[in-house]
Residue frames as qw, qx, qy, qz and C-alpha x, y, z in Angstrom:
[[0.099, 0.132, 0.956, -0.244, 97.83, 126.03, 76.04],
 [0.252, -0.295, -0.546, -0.743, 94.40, 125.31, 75.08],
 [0.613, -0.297, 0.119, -0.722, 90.93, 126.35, 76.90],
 [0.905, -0.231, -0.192, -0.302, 90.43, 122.64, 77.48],
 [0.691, 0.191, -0.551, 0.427, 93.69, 121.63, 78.10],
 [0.031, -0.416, 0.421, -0.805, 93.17, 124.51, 81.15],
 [0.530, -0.365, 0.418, -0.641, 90.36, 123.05, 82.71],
 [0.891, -0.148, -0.417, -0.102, 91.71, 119.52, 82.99],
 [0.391, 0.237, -0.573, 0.680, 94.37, 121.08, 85.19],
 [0.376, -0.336, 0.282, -0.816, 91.90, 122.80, 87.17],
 [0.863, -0.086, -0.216, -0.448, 89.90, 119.67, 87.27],
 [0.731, 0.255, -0.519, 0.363, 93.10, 117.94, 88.92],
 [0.101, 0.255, -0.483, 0.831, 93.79, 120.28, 90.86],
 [0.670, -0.337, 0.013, -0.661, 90.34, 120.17, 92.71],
 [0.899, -0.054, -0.426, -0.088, 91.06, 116.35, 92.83],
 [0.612, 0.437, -0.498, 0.431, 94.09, 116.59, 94.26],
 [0.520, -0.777, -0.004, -0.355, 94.12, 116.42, 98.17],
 [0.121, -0.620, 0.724, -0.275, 96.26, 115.25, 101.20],
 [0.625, -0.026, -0.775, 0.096, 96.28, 112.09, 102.77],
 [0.512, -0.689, 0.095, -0.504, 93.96, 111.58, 105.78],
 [0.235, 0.356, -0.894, 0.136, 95.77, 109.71, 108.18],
 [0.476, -0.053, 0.725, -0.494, 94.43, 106.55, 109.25],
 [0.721, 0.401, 0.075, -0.560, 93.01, 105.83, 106.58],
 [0.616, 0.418, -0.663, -0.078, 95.65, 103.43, 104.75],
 [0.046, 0.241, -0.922, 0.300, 95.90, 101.28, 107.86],
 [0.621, 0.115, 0.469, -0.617, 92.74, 101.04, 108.30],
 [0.459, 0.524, -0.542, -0.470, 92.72, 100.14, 104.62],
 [0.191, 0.510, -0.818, 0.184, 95.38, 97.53, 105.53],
 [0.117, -0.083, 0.864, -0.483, 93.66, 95.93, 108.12],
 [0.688, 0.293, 0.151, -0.647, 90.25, 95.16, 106.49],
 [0.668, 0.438, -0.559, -0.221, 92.31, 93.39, 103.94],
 [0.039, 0.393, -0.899, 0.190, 94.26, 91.69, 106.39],
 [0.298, -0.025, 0.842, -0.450, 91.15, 90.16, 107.94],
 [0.762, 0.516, -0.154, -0.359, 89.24, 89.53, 104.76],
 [0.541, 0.524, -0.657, -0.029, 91.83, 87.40, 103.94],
 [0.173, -0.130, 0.891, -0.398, 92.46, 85.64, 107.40],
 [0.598, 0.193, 0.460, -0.628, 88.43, 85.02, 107.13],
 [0.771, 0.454, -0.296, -0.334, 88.57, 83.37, 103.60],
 [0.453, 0.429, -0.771, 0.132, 91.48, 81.26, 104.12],
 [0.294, -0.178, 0.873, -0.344, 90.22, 79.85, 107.53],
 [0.773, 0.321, 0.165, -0.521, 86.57, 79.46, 105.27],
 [0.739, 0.359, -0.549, -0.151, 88.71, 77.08, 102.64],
 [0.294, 0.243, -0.883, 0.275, 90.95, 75.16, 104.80],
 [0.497, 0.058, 0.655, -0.566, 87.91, 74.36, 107.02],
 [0.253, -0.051, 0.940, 0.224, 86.43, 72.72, 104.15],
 [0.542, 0.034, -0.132, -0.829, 82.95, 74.75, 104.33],
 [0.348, -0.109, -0.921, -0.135, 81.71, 71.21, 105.15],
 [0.432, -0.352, 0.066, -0.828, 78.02, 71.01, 107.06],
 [0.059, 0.019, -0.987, 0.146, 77.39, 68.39, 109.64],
 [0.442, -0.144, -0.498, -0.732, 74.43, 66.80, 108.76]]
């Protein structure tokens, strides 16, 4: 193996980490309500009473 080929493994490996939990639901749920919040913004029409 070559010298460079060694420290992109090492350079992985540093990357490389567990999973914190909480974090993917949280994730989840940001999207969910990003989405609920757009979709009530279209189907309300975004109309301004003048």
């Amino acid at each position: 193996m070559t010298q460079k080929n060694n420290a992109d493994n090492q350079d992985w490996e540093m990357l490389g980490h567990d999973p914190v939990p909480g974090y993917k639901t949280a994730f989840y749920i940001a999207v969910l309500v990003s989405v609920i919040y757009l979709a009530v913004a279209f189907f309300s029409g975004g109309s301004v009473a003048h």
